[in-house]
Structures are given as C-alpha cells and as structure tokens.
C-alpha positions as CSV (number, residue, x, y, z in Angstrom):
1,X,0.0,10.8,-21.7
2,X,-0.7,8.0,-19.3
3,X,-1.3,9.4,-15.5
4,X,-0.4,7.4,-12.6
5,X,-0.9,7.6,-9.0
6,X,1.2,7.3,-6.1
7,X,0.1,7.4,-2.5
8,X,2.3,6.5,1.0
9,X,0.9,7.4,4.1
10,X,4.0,8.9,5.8
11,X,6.4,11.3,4.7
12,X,9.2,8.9,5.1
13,X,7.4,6.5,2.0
14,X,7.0,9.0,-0.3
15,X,10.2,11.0,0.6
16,X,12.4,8.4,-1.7
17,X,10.7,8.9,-4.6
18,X,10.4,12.9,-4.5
19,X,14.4,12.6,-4.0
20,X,14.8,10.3,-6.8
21,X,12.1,12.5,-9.3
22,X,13.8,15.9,-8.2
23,X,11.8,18.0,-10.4
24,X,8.4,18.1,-9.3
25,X,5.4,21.0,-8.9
26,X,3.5,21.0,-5.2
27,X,0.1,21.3,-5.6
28,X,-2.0,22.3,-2.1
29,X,-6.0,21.1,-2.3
30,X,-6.4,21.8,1.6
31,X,-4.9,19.8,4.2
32,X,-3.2,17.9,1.6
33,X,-0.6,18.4,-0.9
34,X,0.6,16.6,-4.3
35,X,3.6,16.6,-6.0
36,X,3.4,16.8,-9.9
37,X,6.3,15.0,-11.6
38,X,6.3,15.3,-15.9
39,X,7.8,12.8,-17.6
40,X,8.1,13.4,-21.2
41,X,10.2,10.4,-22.7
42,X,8.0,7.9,-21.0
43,X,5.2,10.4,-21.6
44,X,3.4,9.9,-17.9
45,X,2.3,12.5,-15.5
46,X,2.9,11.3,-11.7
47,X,1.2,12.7,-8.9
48,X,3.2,11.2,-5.8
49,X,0.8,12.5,-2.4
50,X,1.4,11.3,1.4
51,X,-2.4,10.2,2.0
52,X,-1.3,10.1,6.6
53,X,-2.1,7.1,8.4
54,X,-5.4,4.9,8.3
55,X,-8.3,4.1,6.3
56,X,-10.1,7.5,6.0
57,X,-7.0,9.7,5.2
58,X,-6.2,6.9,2.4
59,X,-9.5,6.6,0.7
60,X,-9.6,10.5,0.4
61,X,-5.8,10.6,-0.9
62,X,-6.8,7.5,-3.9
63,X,-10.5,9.3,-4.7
64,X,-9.0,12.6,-5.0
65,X,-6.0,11.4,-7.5
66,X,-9.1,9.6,-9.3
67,X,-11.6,12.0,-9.8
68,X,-9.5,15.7,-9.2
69,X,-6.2,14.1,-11.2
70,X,-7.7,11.8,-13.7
71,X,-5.1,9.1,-12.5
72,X,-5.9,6.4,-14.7
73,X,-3.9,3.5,-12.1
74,X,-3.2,4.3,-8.4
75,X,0.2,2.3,-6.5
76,X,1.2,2.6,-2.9
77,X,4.0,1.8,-1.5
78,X,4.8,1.8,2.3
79,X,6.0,-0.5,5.1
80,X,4.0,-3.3,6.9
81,X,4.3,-5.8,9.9
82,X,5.0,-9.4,8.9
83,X,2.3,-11.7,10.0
84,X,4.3,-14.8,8.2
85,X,7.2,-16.9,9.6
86,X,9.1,-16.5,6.2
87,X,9.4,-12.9,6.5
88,X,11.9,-10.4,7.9
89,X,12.6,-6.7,8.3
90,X,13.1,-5.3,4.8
91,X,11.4,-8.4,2.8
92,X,8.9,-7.2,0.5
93,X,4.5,-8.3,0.1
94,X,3.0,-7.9,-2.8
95,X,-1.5,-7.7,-1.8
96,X,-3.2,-9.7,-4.7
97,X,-6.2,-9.2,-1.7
98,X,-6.9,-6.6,1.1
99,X,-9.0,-7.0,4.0
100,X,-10.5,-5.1,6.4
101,X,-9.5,-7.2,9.8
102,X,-11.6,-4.2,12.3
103,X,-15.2,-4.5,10.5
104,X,-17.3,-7.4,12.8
105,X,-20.8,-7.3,11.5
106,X,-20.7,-10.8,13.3
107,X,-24.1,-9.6,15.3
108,X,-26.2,-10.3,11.4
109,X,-24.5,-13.6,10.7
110,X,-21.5,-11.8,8.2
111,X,-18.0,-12.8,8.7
112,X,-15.1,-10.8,10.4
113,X,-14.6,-8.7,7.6
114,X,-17.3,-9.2,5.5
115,X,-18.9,-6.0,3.8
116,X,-22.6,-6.4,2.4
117,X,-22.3,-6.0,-1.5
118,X,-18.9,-5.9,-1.7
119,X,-17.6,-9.0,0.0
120,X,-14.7,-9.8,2.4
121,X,-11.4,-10.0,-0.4
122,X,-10.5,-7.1,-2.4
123,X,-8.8,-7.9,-5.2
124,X,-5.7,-5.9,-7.0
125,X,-4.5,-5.6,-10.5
126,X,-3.6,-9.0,-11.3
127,X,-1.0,-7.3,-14.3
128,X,0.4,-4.5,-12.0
129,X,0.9,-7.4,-9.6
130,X,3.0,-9.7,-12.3
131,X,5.0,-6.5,-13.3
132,X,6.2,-6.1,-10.0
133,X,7.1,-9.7,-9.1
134,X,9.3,-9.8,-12.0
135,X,11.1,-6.2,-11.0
136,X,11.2,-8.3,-7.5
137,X,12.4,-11.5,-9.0
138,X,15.4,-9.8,-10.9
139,X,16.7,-8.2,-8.1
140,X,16.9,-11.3,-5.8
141,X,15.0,-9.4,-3.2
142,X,13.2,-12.0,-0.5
143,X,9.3,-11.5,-1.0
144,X,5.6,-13.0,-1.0
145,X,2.5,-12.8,-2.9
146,X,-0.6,-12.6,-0.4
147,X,-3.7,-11.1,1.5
148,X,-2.8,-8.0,3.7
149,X,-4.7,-7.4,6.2
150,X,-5.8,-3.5,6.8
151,X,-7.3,-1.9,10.1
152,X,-7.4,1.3,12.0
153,X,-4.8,0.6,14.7
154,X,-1.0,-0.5,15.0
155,X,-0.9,-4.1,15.7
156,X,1.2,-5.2,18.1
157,X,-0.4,-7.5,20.0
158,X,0.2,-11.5,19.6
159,X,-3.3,-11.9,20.2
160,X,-4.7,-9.4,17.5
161,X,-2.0,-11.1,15.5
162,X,-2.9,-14.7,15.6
163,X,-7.0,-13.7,15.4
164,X,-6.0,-11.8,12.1
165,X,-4.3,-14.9,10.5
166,X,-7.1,-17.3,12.3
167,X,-9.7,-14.6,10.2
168,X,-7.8,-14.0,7.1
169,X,-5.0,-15.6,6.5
170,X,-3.1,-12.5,6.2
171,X,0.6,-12.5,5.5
172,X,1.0,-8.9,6.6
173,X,-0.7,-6.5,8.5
174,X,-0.9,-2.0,8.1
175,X,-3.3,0.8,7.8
176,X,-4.7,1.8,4.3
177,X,-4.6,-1.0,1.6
178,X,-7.6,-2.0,1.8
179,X,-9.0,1.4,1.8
180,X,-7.4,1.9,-1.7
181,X,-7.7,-1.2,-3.0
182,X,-11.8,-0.8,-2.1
183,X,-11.9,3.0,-3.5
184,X,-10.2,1.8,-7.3
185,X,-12.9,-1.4,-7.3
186,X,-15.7,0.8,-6.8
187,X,-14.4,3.3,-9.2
188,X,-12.8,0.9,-11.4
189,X,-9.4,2.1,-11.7
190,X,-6.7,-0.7,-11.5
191,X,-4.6,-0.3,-8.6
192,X,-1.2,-2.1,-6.4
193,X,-0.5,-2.5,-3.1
194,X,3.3,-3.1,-2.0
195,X,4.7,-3.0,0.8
196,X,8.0,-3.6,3.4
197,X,8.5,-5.4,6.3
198,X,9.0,-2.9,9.1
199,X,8.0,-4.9,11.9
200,X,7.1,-8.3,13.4
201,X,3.5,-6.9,14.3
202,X,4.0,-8.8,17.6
203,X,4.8,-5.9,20.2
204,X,8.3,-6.9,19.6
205,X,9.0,-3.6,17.5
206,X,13.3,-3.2,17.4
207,X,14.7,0.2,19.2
208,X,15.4,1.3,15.8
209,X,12.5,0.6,14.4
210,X,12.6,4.1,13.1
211,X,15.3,3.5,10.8
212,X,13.6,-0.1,9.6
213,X,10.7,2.3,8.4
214,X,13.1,4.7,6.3
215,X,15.0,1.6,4.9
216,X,12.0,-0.4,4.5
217,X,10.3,2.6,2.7
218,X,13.2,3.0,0.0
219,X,13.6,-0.9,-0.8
220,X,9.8,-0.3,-1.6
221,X,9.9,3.1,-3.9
222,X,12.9,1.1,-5.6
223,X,10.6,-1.3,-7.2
224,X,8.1,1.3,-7.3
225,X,10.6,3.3,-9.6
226,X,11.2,0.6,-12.3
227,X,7.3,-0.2,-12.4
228,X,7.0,3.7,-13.3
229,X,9.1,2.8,-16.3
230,X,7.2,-0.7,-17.4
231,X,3.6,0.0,-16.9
C-alpha cells in the first residue's frame, strides 16, 4: 500500500479533510498528534497531521511522517496571502518553488534567501504539481503556478510585501512551504505545496478574515481529496 502524507498547519486546514475521511485512528507522538485514515480500495494509508504555524513546527510534522510513518510523498494544503494582482480571496497557488524570504546572509556576499549548498529555489514534484492543475483546470477554479515565498512572521506590511516580490518574485506569501519542501529534497521524498488565498498580505486583512481562512482551507482539501484518488 502506497502511504501519503498530509500536513496543514492549523486545525481549520486539516479539519475538512478529517470530516470528509470520517474514519480515522489518532495517534499521539508528544505534543503532536496524527490521524490514521485506511483506505483499502485505493489501497493507501493517509496520515493527515496539523504541523502549527511556521518553519520549525512544519519541518518536524514532514520529518516525522518521513522517517516515523514511512510516507513515501508528503502534500500540504493551507491558505496564503496573495502577493499577485491576478489573485483574490479563495483563488488557489500551486508552489513549483519555495523560498525562504527571512534568511539574509547578505553580510558574506549570498542573496536574500540564499542557503549555502542548497541554494535559494526549492523545487516541488513537478508530477504532483501537473496532477493537481488538471483537478484545478476541470473544476474551473481561478489559480496560478508559481514561487511562494515562506518566512516566520505574518506579512502584512506593503513594504515586506513589495521587498519579497523585488527578492523573489513570489506570487504568494505564508509560513511553512518552504520548510517542507526543503525537508522532502534533503530526504528525497516527492512532495506539493498548495495553497488558498486568504488574504491580500498588505495589512488590508477583511473583518472576516476568519471565515476566508475556513473557506479558503476547504476549496484547498477539495483538490487535495481528488489528488488522494489519482496519485
């Protein structure tokens, strides 16, 4: 049986998919806790795990559903501020690269970004990436193929914003893609970074931004759901 595994960093991105699975096992390995799902006819074994916000909490979450859960492919799914003029509240960005847009080693000569050995771009599974945008493409949803830009703080500054896209080029910005996409490349496991538009990243977040999130978050474990039954 193939095992695949699925990370979101708050409870509200994982929450769709534990509703939609039903039947699933809780497993507690400390602080954390991952949800087991069996599913015989498409012979897989899921394990579905909210990894909390940022870098750190995300790079533990993928290594441990590596190395503990043999997951032989890792997918997250989650929400993201737009940091491109085409995209709106409930669009959808698929990361064929991650950056880390907080790591200046600027002082030795390096790029924003830049990480000795292992560069500035980190690349995602170019197949998990064209098996998505053709869930995407069929459902008429509103969506772009890009570099998301990662870092260890909300961004809602217009200023953070328009360095990021100076930097990177980013299309949208969040907290733990890179982190993911950086733990499967050194351990060599394919992996997929998708995420909804929450926000405009600009300080400009709506009152119910709350509600964006949860809706955001479903539209995003929708297409997570059919790649469950494709890959």
């Amino acid at each position: 049986m193939k095992t695949i595994g699925i990370i979101g960093a708050m409870k509200d991105e994982i929450t769709p998919l534990l509703q939609h699975y039903k039947n699933y096992t809780t497993i507690k390995l400390g602080k954390l806790e991952f949800y087991k799902i069996t599913l015989e006819k498409e012979e897989k074994i899921l394990y579905i795990t909210q990894s909390k916000i940022g870098k750190v909490s995300a790079a533990i979450a993928a290594t441990t559903l590596i190395s503990k859960y043999n997951c032989q492919q890792i997918l997250f799914t989650g929400v993201a501020g737009a940091n491109h003029k085409d995209l709106d509240i409930g669009d959808l960005v698929i990361g064929n690269k991650l950056v880390h847009h907080d790591v200046d080693i600027t002082a030795f000569g390096h790029p924003k970004g830049h990480i000795p050995e292992i560069g500035i771009e980190i690349d995602t599974s170019e197949e998990l990436n064209k098996i998505a945008e053709s869930i995407i493409k069929e459902k008429n949803h509103n969506y772009k193929v890009g570099t998301i830009a990662t870092g260890d703080q909300f961004v809602h500054s217009k200023e953070i914003k328009e360095e990021i896209t100076n930097n990177f080029n980013a299309i949208a910005i969040e907290m733990e893609g890179v982190a993911v996409a950086q733990t499967c490349n050194q351990l060599e496991v394919p992996c997929f970074i998708l995420r909804a538009i929450s926000d405009n990243a600009n300080g400009d977040a709506p009152e119910n931004f709350e509600e964006f999130v949860k809706q955001s978050a479903i539209k995003s474990s929708e297409i997570i759901v059919e790649m469950i039954q494709l890959i």
